[in-house]
Backbone bond lengths (Angstrom), bond angles and torsions (degrees), N, CA, C in turn:
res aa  C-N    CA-C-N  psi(-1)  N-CA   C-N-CA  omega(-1)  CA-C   N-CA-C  phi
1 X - - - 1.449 - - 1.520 107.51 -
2 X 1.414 114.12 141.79 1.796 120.50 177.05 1.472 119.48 -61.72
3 X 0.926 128.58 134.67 1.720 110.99 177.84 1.033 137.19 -53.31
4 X 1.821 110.46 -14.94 0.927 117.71 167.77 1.577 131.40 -77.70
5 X 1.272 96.05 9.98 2.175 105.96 -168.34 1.370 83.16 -133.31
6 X 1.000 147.29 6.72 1.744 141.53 171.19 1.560 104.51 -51.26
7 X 1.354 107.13 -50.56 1.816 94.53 178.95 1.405 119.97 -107.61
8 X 1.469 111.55 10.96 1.772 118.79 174.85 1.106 108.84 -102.68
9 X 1.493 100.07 117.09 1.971 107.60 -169.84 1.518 110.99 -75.90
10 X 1.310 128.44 23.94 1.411 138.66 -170.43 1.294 133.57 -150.14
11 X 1.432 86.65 9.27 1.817 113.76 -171.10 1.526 101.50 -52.80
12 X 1.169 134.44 -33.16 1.436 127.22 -157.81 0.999 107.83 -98.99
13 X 1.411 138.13 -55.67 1.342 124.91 144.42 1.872 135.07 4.19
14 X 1.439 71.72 -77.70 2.326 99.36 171.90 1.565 102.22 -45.80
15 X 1.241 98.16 -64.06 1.739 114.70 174.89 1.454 95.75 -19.51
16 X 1.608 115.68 -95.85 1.372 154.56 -146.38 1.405 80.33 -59.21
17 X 1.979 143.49 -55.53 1.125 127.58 160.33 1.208 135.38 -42.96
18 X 1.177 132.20 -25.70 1.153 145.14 149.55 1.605 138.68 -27.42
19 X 1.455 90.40 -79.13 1.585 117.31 -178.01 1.248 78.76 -67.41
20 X 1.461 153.07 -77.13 1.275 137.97 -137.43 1.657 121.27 -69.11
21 X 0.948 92.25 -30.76 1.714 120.20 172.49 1.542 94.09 -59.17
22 X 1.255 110.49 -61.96 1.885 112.07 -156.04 1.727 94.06 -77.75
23 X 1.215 120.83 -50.77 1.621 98.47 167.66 1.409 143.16 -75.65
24 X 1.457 94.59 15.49 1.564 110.05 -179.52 1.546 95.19 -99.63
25 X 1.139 121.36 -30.25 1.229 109.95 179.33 1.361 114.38 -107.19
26 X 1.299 129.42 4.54 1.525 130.37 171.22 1.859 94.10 -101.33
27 X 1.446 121.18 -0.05 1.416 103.01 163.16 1.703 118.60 -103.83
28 X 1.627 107.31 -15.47 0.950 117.11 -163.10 1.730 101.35 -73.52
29 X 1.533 107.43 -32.38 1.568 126.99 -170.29 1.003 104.36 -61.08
30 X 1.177 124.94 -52.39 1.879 127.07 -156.20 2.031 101.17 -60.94
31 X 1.277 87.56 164.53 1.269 101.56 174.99 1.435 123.71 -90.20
32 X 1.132 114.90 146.49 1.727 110.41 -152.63 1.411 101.04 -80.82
33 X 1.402 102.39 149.69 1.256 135.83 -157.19 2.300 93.62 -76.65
34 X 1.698 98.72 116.45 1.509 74.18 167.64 1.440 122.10 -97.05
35 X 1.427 105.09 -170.50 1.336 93.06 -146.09 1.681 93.35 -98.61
36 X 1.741 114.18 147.74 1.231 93.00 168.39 1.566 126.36 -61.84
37 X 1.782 110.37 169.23 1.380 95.64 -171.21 1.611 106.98 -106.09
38 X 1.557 152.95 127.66 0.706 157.15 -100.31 1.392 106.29 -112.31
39 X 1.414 136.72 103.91 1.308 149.24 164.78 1.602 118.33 -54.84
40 X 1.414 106.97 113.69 0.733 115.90 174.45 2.109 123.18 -38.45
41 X 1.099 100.56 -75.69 1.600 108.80 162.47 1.424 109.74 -107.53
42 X 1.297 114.85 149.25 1.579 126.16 150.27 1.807 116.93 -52.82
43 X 1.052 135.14 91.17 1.522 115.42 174.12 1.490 115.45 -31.07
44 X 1.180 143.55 -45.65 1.226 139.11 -177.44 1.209 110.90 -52.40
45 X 1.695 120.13 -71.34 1.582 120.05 174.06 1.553 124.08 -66.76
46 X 1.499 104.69 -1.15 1.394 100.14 152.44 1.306 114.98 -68.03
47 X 1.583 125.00 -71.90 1.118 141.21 164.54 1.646 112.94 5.10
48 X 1.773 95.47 -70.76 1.745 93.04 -171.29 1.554 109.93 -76.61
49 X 1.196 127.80 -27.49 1.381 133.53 177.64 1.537 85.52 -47.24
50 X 1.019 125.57 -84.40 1.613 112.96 -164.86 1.407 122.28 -72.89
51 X 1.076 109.78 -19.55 1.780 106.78 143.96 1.641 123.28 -43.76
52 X 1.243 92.26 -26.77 1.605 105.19 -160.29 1.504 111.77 -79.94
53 X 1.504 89.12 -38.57 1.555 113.75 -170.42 1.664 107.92 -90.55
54 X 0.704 122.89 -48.73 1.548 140.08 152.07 1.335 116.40 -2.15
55 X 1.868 101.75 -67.38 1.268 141.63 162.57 1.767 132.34 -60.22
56 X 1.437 101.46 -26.43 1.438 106.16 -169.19 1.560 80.34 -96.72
57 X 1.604 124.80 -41.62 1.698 114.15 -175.80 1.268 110.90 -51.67
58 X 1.497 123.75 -54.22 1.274 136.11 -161.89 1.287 106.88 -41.81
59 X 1.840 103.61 -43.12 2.162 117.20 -170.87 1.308 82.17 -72.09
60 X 1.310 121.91 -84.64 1.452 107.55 -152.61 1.855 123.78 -42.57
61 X 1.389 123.67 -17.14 1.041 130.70 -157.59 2.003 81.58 -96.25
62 X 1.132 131.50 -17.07 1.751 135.17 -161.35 1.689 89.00 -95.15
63 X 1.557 107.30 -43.53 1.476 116.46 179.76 1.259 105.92 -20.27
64 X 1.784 87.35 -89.96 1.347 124.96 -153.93 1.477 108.25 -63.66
65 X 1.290 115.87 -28.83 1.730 103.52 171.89 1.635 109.64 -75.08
66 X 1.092 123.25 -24.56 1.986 120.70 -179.97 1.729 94.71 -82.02
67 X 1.134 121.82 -16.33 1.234 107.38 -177.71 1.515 109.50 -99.20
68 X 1.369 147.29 -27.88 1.241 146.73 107.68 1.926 128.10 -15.94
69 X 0.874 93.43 -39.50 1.681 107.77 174.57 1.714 106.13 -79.86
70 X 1.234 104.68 -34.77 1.475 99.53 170.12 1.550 125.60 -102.57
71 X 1.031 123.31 6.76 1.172 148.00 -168.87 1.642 118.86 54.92
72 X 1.464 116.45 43.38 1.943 103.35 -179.64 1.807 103.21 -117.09
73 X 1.273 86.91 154.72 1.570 108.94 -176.73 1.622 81.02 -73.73
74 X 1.602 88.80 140.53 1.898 104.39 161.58 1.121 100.74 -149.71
75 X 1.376 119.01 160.45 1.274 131.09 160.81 1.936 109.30 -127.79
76 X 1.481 89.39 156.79 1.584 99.61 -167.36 1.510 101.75 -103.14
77 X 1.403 107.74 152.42 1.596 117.87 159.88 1.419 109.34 -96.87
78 X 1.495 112.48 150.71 1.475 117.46 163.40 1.416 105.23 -20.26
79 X 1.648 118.38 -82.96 1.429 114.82 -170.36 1.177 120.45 -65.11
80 X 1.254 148.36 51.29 1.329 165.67 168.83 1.443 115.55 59.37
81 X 1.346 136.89 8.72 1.418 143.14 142.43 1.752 113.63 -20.16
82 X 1.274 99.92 116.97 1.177 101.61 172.93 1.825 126.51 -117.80
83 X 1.534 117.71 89.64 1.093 126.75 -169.30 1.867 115.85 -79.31
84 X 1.747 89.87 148.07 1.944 74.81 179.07 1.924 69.90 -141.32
85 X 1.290 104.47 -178.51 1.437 129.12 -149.59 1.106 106.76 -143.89
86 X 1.841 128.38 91.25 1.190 110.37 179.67 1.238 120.79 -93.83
87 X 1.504 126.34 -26.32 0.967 127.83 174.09 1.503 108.58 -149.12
88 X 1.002 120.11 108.20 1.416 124.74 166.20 1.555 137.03 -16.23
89 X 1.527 124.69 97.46 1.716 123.66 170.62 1.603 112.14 -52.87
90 X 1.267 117.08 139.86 1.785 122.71 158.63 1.331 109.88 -105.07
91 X 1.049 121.80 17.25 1.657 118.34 -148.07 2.048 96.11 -115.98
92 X 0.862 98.03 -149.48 1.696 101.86 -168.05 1.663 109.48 -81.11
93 X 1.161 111.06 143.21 1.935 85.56 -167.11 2.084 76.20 -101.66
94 X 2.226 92.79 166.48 0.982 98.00 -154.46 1.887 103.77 -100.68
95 X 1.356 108.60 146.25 1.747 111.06 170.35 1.200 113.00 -131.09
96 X 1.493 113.37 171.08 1.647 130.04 178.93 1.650 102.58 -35.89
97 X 1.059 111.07 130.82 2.139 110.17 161.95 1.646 85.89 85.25
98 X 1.281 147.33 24.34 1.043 143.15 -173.04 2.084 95.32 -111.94
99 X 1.586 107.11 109.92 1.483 113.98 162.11 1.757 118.52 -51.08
100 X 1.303 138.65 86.98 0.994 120.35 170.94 1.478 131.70 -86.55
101 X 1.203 132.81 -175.78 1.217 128.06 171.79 1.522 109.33 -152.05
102 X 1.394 121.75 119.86 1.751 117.72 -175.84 1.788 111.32 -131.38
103 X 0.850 132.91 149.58 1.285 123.07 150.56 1.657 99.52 -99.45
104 X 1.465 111.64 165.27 1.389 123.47 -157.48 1.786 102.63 -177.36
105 X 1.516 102.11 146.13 1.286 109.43 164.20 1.416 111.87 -137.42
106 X 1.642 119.73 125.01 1.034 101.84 178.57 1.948 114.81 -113.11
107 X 1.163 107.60 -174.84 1.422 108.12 179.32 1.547 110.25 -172.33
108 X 1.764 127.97 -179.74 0.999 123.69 -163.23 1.566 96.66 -109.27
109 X 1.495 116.69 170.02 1.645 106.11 -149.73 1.443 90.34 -89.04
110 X 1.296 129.95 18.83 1.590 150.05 162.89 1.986 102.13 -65.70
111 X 0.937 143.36 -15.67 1.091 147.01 -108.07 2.032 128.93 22.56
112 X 1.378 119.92 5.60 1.186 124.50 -166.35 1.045 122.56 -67.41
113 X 1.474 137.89 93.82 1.631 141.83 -170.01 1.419 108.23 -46.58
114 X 1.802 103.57 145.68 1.319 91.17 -176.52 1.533 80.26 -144.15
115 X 0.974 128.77 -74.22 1.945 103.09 -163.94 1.973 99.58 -130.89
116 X 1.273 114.86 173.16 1.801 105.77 -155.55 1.517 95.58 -163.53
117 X 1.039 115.56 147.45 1.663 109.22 177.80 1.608 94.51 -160.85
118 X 1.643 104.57 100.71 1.730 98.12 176.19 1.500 128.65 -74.23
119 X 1.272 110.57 -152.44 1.922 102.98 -171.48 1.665 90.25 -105.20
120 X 1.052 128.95 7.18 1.453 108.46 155.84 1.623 109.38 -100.44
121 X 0.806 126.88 5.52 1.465 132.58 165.18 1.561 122.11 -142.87
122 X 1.446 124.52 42.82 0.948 125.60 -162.43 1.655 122.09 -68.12
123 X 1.622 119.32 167.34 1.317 110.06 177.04 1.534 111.44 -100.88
124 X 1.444 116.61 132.03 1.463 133.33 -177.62 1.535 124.01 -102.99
125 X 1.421 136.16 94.22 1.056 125.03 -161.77 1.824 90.93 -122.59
126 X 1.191 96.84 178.36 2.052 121.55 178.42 1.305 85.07 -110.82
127 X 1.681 110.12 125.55 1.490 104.93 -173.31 2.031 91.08 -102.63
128 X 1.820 96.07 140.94 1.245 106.56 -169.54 1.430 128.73 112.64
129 X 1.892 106.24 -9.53 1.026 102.09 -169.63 1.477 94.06 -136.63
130 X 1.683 109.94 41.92 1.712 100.36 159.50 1.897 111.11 88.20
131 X 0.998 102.21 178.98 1.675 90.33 -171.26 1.180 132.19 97.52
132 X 1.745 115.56 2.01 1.507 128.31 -165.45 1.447 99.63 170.00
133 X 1.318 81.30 -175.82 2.233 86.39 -160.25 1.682 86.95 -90.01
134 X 1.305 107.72 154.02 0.999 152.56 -176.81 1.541 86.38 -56.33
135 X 0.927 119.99 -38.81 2.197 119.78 179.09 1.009 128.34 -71.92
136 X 1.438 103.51 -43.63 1.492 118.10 174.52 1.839 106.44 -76.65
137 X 1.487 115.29 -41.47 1.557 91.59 174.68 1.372 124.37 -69.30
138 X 1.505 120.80 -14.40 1.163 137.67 -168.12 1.952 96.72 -64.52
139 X 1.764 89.39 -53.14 1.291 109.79 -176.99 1.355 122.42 -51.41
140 X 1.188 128.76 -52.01 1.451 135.29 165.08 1.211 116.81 -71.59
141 X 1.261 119.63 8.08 1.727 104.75 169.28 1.645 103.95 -90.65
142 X 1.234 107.85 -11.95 2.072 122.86 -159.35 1.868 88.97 -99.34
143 X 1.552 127.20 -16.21 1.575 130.77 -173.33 2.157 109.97 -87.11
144 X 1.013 65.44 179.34 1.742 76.67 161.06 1.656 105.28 -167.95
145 X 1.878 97.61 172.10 1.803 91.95 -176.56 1.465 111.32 -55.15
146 X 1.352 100.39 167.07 1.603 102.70 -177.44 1.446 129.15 70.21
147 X 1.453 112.13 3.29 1.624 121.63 178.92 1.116 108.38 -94.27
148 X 1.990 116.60 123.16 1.331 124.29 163.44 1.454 90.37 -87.43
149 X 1.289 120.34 164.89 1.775 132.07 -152.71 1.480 102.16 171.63
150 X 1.213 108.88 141.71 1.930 116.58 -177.88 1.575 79.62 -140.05
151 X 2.139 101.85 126.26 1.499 104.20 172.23 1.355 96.96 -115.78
152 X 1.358 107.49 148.04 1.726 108.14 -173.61 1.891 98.68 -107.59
153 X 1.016 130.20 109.76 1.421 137.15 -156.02 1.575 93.27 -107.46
154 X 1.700 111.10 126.93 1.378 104.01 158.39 1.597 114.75 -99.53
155 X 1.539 109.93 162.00 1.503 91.73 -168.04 1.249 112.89 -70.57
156 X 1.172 161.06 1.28 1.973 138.18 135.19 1.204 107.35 -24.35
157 X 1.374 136.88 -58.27 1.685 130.35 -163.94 1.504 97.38 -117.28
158 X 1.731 121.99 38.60 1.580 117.83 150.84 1.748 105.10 -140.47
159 X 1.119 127.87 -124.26 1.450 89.46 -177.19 1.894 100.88 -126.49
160 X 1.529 98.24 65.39 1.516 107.57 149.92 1.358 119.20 77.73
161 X 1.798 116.32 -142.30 1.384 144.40 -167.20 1.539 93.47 -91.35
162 X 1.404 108.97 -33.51 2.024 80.97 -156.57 2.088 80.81 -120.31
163 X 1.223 134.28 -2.33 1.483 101.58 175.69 1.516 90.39 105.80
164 X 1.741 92.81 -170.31 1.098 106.71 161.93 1.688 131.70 -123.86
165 X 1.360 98.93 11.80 1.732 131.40 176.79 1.610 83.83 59.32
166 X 1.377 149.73 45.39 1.433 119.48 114.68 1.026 125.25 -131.67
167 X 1.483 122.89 -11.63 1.149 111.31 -165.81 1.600 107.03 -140.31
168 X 1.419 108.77 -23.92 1.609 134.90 -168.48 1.594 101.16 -118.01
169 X 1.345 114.78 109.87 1.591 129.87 -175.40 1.621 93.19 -77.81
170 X 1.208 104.64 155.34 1.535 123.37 -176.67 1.791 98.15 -52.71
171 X 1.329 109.65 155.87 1.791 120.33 147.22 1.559 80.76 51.36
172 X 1.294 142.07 49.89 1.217 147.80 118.60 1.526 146.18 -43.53
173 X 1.073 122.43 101.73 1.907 106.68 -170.08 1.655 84.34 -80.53
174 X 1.299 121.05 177.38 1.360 144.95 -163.57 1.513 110.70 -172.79
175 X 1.482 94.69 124.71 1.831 119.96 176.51 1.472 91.91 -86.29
176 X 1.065 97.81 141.41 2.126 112.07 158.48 1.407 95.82 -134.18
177 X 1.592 94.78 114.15 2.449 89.24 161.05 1.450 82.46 -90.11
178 X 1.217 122.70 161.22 1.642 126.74 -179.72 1.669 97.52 -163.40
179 X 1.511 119.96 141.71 1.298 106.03 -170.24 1.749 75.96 -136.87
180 X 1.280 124.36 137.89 1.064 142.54 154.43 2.022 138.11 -54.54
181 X 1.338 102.57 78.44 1.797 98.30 -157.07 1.033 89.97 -75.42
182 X 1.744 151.78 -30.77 1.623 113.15 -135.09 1.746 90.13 174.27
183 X 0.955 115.08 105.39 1.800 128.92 172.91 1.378 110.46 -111.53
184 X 1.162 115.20 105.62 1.318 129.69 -176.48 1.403 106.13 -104.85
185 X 1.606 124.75 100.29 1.518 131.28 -176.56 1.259 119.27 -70.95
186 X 1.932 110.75 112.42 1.603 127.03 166.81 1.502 133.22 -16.05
């Protein structure tokens, strides 16, 4: 305690009135702060935006030569999905809340297998609600039952920058053959 509050039973209080008082009014004084003036972009998130883009050209440009190199008709989606059509569905075409059921093999556009689920054990998801790359649901909403289909996924709509640490290396494109058994409507 200061020597000067040694015999004032309230000194700390006063204190704490004090200081608050004197910086309430040494903030109130100053002259107002202007405002910064508003930048168009951040240089940084410019930076990765075209990092980004840079990167998503580069896949699509790896696409389109293995898909030329192998000789199949594809067609692209806005978001860079690349669909080919092996054999045509007659059956129910597929939407959001829609039960599907596919067998599928996928791999890296290396030919290197990476995960497979046949029609005696096929994989069944609710399309819309997660459970697969962002490509492949994209992909089965454009199918119907009975469609064999190969989706060529760049990593934005498979799983990205880092992979999936077991089986799918980071910044990966990814083949799916996927044949459509059984769409059961939401």
């Amino acid at each position: 305690m200061s020597p000067c509050c040694r015999n004032t039973p309230n000194c700390f209080p006063m204190t704490r009135t004090i200081i608050f008082t004197f910086f309430t009014l040494a903030l109130s004084c100053r002259t107002p702060v202007q405002e910064m003036e508003s930048v168009d972009e951040d240089p940084v998130t410019e930076q990765f935006v075209r990092a980004n883009q840079y990167m998503q050209r580069r896949h699509q440009d790896h696409i389109a030569a293995f898909v030329e190199r192998v000789g199949w008709t594809a067609h692209t989606t806005p978001s860079g999905l690349w669909v080919v059509i092996g054999h045509p569905g007659t059956g129910a075409a597929i939407d959001n809340g829609d039960r599907v059921t596919f067998s599928f093999e996928s791999l890296l556009l290396d030919g290197t297998p990476c995960y497979s689920a046949d029609e005696q054990q096929p994989k069944s998801i609710v399309v819309g609600s997660g459970g697969v790359e962002a490509g492949v649901e994209e992909g089965l909403k454009l199918l119907k039952e009975g469609t064999a289909a190969t989706l060529l996924i760049p990593p934005h709509l498979g799983h990205g920058n880092f992979g999936d640490r077991d089986k799918i290396p980071g910044n990966m494109v990814l083949i799916y053959h996927l044949k459509i058994l059984e769409v059961r409507k939401g």
